[in-house]
N, C-alpha and C positions, 0 to 999 in steps of 0.2 A: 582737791584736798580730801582727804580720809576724813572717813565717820568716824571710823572707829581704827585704835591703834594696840595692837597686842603685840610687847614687845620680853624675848627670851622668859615666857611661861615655861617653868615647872610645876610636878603636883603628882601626890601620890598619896592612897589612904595607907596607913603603916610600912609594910616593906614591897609594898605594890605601888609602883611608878606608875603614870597613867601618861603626864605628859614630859620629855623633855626638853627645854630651849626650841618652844616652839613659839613662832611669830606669827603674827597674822594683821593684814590690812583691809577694812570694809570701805570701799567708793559707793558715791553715790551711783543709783540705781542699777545696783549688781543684785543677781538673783543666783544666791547660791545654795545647792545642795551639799548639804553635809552628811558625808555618808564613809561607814565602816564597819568594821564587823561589832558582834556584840560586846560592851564592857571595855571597847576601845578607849571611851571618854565623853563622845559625844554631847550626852545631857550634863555630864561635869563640865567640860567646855560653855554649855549653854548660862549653866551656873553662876559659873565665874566671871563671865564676862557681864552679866546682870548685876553681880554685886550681892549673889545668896551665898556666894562661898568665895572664899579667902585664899588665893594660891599662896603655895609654900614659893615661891621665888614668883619675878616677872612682873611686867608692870601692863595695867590695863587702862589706856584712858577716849574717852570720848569728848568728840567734839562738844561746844557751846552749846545750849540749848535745844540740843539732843535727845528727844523723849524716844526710847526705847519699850515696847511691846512683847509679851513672854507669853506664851499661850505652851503653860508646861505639863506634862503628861501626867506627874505626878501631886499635879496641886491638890488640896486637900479642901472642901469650901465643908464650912462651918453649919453644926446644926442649930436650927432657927432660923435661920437664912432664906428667905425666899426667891425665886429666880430677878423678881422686879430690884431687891436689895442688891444680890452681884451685878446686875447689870446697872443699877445708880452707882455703885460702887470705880463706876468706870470715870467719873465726873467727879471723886475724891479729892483732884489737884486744884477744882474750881470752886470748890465748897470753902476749901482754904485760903484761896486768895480773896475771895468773899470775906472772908474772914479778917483779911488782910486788909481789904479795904474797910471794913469797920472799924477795925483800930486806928487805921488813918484818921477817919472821921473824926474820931473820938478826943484825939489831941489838937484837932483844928481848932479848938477855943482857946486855946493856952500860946497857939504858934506865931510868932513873927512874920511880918510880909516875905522878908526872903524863903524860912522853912515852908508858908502856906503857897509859895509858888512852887516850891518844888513837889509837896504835897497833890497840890492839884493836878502837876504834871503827873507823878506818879499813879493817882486816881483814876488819871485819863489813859493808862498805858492799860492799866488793867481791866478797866472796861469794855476798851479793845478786845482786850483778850477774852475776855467773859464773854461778848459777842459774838467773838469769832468759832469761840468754839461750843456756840448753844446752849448757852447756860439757861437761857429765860426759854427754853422749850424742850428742857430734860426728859419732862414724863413722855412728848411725843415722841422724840426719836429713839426711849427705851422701847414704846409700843414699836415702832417701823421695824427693828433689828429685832424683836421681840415675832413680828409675822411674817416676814424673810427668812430666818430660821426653825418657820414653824411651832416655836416656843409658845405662842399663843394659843395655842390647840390643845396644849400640856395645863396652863393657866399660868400667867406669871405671879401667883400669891404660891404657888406651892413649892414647900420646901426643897431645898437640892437636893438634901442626905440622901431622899425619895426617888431621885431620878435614875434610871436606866445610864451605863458607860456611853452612851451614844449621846443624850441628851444634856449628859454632864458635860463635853464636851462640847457640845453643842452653844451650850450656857458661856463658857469658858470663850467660847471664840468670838461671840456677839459682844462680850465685855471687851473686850481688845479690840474690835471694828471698832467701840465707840468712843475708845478712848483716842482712835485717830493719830495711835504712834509715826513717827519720821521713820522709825526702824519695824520691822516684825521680824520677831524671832520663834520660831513656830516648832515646835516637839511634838515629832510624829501627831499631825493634827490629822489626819484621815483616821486614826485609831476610833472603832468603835463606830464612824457615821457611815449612814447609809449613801446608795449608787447617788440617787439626787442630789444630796450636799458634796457629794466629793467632787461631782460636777459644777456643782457652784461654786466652792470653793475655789476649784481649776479656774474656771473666770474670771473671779477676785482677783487672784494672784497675775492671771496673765495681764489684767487691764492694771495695777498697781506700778504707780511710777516713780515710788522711792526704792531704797534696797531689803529685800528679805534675807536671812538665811532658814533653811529647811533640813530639818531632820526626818527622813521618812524613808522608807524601805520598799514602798511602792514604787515599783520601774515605772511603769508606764504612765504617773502622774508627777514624778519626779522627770523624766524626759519633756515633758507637758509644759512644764513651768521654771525652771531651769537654765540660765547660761554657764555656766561657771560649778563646777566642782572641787570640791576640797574632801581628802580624804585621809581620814585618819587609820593609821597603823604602827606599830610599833613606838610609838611615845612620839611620832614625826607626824605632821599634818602639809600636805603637799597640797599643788594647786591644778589643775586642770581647767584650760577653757575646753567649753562646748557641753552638752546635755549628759547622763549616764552611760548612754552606750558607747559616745566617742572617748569618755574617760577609759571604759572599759577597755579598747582597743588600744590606745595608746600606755596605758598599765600593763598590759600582758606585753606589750612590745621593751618597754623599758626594763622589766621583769626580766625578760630573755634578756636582753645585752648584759643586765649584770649579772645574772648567771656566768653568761659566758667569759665576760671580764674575770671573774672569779675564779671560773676553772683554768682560764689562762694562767694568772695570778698564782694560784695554786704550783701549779707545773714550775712556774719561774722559781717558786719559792724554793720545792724539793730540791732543782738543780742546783741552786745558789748554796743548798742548807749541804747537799754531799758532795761541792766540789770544796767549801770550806773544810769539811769534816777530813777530807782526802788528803790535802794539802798544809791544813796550818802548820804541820809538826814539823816539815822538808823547811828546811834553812831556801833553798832556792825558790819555793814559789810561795811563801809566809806572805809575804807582801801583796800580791797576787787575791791570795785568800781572806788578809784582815780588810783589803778593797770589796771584794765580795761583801764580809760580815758589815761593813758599813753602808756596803747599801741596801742591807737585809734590818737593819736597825734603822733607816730612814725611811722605809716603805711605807706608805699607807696601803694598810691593811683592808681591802673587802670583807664585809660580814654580810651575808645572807639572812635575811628574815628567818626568823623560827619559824617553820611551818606552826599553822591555828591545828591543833585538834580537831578533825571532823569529827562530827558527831553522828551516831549509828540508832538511831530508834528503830530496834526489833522489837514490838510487841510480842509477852506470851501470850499465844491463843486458846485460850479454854477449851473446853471438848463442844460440841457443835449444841448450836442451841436448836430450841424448838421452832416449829415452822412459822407461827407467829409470835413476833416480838415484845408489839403493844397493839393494845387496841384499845381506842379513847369512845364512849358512850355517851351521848350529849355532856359530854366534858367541858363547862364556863371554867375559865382563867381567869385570873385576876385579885387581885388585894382586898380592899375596900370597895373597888366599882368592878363591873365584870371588864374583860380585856379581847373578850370575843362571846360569839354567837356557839349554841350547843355545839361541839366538834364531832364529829364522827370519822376518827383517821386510822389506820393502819398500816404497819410496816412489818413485813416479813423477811425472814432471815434471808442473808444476801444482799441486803438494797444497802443503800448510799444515799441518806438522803441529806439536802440542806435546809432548815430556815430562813425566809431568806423575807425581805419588808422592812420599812421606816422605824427609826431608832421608839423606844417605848412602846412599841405595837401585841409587844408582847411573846416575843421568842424566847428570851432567857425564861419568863415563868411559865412556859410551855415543856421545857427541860427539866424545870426543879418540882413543877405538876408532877411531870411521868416519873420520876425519883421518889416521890413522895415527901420530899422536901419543903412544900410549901401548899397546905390543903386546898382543894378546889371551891368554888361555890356552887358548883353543883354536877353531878353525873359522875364518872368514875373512869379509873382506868384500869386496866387488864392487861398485867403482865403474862408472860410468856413462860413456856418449861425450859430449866436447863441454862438461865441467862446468869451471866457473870459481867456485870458492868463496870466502867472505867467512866469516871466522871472528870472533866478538866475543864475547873473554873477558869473566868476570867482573870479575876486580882488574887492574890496573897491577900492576907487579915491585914492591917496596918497596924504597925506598931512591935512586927514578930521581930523579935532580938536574937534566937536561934541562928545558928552557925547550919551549913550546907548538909552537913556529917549529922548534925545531930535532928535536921527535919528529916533525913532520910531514917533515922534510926527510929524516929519515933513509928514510921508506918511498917517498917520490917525489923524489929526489933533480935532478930533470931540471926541477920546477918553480924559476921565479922566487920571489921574498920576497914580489912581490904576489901570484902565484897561492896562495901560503901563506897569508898574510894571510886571503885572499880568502875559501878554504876554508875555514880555523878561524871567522869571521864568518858564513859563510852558517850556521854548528851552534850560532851563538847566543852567541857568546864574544863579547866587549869587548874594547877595543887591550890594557887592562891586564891584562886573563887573556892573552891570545897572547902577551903578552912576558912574564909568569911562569912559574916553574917546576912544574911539573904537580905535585909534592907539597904545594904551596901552595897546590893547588884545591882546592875544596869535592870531595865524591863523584859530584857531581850533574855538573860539568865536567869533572874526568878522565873519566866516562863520556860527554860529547860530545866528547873528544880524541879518546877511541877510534871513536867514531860517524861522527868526520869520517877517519880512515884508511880506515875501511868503505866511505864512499858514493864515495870518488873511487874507486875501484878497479874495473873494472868485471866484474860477476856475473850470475850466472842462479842463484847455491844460496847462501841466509845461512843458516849455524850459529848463532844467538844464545842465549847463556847469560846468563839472567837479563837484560837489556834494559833493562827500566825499573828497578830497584833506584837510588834516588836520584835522579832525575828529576826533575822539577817538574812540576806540572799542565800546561801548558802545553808543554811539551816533549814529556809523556810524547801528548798529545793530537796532536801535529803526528807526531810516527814513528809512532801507530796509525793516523791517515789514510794513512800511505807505504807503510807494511807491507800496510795493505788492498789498495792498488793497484798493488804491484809485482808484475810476469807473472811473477819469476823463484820458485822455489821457498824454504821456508820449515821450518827443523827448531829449536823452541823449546825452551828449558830454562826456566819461568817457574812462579810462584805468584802470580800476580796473574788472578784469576779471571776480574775483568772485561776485562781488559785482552785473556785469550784468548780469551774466548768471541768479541771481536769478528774476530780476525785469523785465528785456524784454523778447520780443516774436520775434523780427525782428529785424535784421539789416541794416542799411545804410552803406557799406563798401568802404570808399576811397581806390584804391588800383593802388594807383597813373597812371600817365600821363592823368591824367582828369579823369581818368572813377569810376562813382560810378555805383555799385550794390546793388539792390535789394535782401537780401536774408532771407526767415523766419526760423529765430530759433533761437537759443542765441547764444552765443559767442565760447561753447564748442563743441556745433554741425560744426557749421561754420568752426573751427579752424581744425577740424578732414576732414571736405571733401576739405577743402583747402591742406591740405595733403596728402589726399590720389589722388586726382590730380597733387600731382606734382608729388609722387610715379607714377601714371599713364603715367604723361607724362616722366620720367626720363626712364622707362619701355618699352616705344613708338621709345626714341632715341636712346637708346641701339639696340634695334632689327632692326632699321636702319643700325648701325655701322655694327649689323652683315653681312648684306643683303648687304654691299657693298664689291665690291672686294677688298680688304687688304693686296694684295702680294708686295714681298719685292721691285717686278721689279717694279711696279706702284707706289709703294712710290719712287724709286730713280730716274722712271723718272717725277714724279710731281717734286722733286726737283732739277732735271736738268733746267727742264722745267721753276723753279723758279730763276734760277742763269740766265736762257739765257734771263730770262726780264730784267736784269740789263744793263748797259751802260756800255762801256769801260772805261767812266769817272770817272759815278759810281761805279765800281768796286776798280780802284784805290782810288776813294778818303777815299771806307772804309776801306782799305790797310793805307792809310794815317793817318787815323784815328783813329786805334788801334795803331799804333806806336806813336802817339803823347799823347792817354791815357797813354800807356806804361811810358812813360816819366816823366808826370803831377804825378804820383800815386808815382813814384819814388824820384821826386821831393818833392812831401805830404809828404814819408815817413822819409824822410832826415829833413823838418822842424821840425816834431813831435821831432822825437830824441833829435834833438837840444833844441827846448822850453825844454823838461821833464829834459834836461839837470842841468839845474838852474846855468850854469856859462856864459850865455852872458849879456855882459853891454844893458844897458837899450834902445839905440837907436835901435840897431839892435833885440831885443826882441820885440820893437815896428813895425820895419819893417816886420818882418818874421811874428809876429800875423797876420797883414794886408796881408800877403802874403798869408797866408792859408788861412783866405777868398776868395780870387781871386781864387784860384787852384782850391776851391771845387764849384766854380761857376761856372769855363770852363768846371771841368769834367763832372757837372751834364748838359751839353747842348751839351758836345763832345758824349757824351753815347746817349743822347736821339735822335741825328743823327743817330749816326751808329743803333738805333734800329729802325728808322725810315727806312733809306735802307735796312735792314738786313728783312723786312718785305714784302717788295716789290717783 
């Protein structure tokens, strides 16, 4: 049986179609990538089927009791918000049936035997539920997703607005683990995090045993986690078993046969079309020929795909710059706290370097430091002779209502409509994206809006933050060939692994507690001697261990020696202490029994819930005592 069931969708924003009479069926545990070029529909598709947007035709429906998961690129979380809030926010659905069952309660004075049995049944289904899905130990497994995703390191009191694209993200995807969907629907969720999570992520998804769909443009982690493709093009969404690359082979093969059907087709059609033309007027072969034109009028007709626009990013390159670029002088980063140790870096004309470290660590304000975009806390930096920079954020503003034409007008105001036109086409846009409003773009085209402000401008130094993050195969393939052969220099903020190993020569490596290094070579050199150093040092502390005496007498008298640190006091109180857990856990055990029961009245159901709160509050503060002494 289907999860989910999408039958003859249309949808289109004003005279731009996106989908048409397209169908789609979700089985249980299918892992499917969805993938197509940019402003195909993808994140509309994600949309619609969530229930954020309204198809103009087709019907979307989901099985029974169906909780569906959205982890969408473009959410927006709210200021005042702290990370601990979005992530309770995940337990929303529990709060309310809480809710639910206090109303129950509330009319149990007034109900009849029959309404008070069904009441209680119903009391008892939802307490199940509450159960089942940890209601009575919220704040703990906010904290566990909270230092899993390293979010605890950030603090979870601190607002979101404040967080780094990586960490937002981050935030975003710990709240959908918790809320323990039957579905995940996942929108380009690699954007923004760093090598470690996207690794862990990969894990996630490989051990998960309901169905996902994935939006994501990373081959190699898309091939990873993936059986099943679906690919959108042309208003049609087709299906593909097997990972990226085998769709990939079997597309270009289908591609060719109807090419060739086509030009077949073609050929039939002209002879059909000039032996009618030749013949209808001849009284003898009339007959002959209105046979022809009728079966020139039953034909189904082949259409070929419109070729996409490639898109050409030629950077203009400014006149050569001076021989040093930047040069940072006990240079502190950071906001309110510092975000490193005094820096001392330089980069001279010619290099290629990347940023490269754990999401919030502090690259982006390492960018907007050297810009002068956002003041330092301490030391300076020292630009270079002759430099003409190109800077290219992460996000657009939120909120920009501006049409494609008139953001590019605003930065070269001295162009014509055609030379605008011109511009926004040569990055891969369509008539109908250049006369849209840039909020109404996919991710993937606001970032060639901003690519095309980039290349007219003319430079010798590109800041790029983040680059590819939405991109398409194709796009992202044409700016790595550009990037390889522009003379001017190159300072990156990027998690795409492959993408740097091709373009840079040098790294900048945050590798946290403040300290950045210097190291030249790309990402796969660097990642290799970062491990064979820690191979090194793991090899270093072994041969210690060996080298120390390890007999059985020295271990029992270090931990003599560790009991006789302890107090008479303290001894008994962790005496006291294990007998009082003893108790509490015993007490736990007896409430649980009772709630799974489903035959207490309602006051006393509300009592004992409340009680199991308290128990698992003392014990989790009686334990982290006794492992407090028990350490000593």
């Amino acid at each position: 049986m289907s999860i989910l069931n999408v039958e003859h969708l249309s949808h289109g924003f004003g005279d731009r179609a996106i989908f048409h009479d397209v169908s789609f069926r979700l089985l249980k545990g299918e892992h499917i990538g969805l993938v197509g070029a940019n402003g195909e529909g993808k994140s509309t598709f994600m949309n619609i089927i969530t229930g954020k947007l309204q198809p103009d035709e087709g019907k979307v429906e989901w099985s029974k009791n169906v909780r569906a998961g959205y982890l969408d690129q473009h959410a927006v979380l709210e200021k005042g918000m702290t990370i601990r809030d979005v992530l309770k926010s995940a337990f929303s659905f529990l709060f309310e049936m809480e809710e639910q069952m206090n109303k129950i309660c509330d009319k149990m004075g007034e109900a009849s035997e029959d309404e008070m049995n069904q009441m209680m049944e119903e009391l008892g289904t939802i307490q199940d539920l509450l159960m089942a899905h940890d209601f009575y130990i919220i704040d703990s497994k906010v904290e566990e997703v909270g230092r899993a995703l390293g979010l605890d390191e950030i603090g979870l009191d601190k607002d979101v607005t404040e967080l780094s694209g990586g960490q937002r993200t981050k935030v975003l995807l710990g709240k959908l683990l918790l809320e323990k969907p039957d579905i995940l629907l996942l929108d380009e969720p690699t954007n923004y995090l760093d090598v470690q999570h996207i690794e862990w992520l990969k894990r996630y998804l490989l051990d998960y045993e309901n169905a996902f769909v994935l939006i994501s443009h990373d081959i190699p982690f898309l091939n990873s986690v993936v059986n099943l493709i679906y690919h959108m093009e042309n208003q049609r969404l087709d299906r593909y078993v097997g990972d990226y690359n085998k769709f990939q082979e079997v597309y270009e093969v289908k591609k060719a046969q109807l090419e060739a059907a086509y030009k077949r087709q073609q050929q039939e059609i002209a002879e059909l079309e000039d032996f009618v033309a030749r013949n209808k007027a001849r009284v003898a072969t009339r007959n002959m020929a209105m046979s022809r034109q009728k079966k020139l009028d039953k034909m189904d007709i082949i259409e070929l795909a419109k070729e996409k626009p490639k898109p050409e990013f030629v950077f203009q390159e400014a006149r050569t710059a001076g021989k040093i670029i930047f040069e940072t002088k006990d240079l502190v980063i950071g906001y309110d706290e510092a975000l490193s140790r005094p820096l001392n870096l330089t980069m001279e004309r010619g290099e290629k370097v990347v940023l490269k470290g754990a999401n919030g660590i502090g690259k982006t304000t390492l960018l907007k430091s050297i810009l002068g975009l956002i003041p330092s806390l301490g030391g300076k930096v020292e630009l270079g002779d002759y430099l003409e920079i190109g800077y290219f954020e992460q996000e657009m503003a939120p909120g920009n209502t501006t049409t494609c034409i008139e953001e590019i007008w605003k930065e070269f105001p001295s162009y014509t409509q055609y030379q605008v036109r011109s511009a926004l086409a040569k990055c891969g846009l369509t008539t109908k994206h250049i006369e849209s409003q840039v909020r109404v773009l996919s991710g993937g085209e606001q970032a060639k809006v901003r690519l095309c402000k980039l290349i007219n401008r003319p430079t010798n130094v590109l800041l790029l933050d983040e680059p590819t993050n939405d991109l398409d195969i194709v796009t992202l393939n044409v700016l790595e060939e550009y990037l390889k052969s522009f003379k001017g220099c190159l300072l990156i903020v990027s998690h795409d692994r492959f993408f740097t190993d091709k373009v840079v020569d040098r790294i900048f490596a945050f590798e946290g507690n403040g300290i950045v290094k210097d190291f030249p070579g790309n990402y796969t050199i660097y990642k290799n001697q970062r491990e064979e150093e820690k191979e090194q040092q793991e090899k270093i502390e072994r041969e210690k261990k060996k080298q120390e005496p390890q007999t059985a007498q020295s271990n029992n008298i270090t931990k003599s020696e560790k009991k006789r640190k302890l107090t008479f006091k303290e001894r008994q109180e962790m005496q006291q202490l294990e007998t009082e857990m003893e108790q509490l856990n015993a007490e736990k055990a007896e409430i649980e029994a009772a709630l799974n029961s489903g035959t207490l009245p309602a006051d006393e159901l509300i009592q004992k819930s409340n009680r199991i709160g308290e128990l698992i509050d003392l014990l989790d503060e009686k334990e982290m005592r006794w492992l407090e002494l028990s350490e000593i």
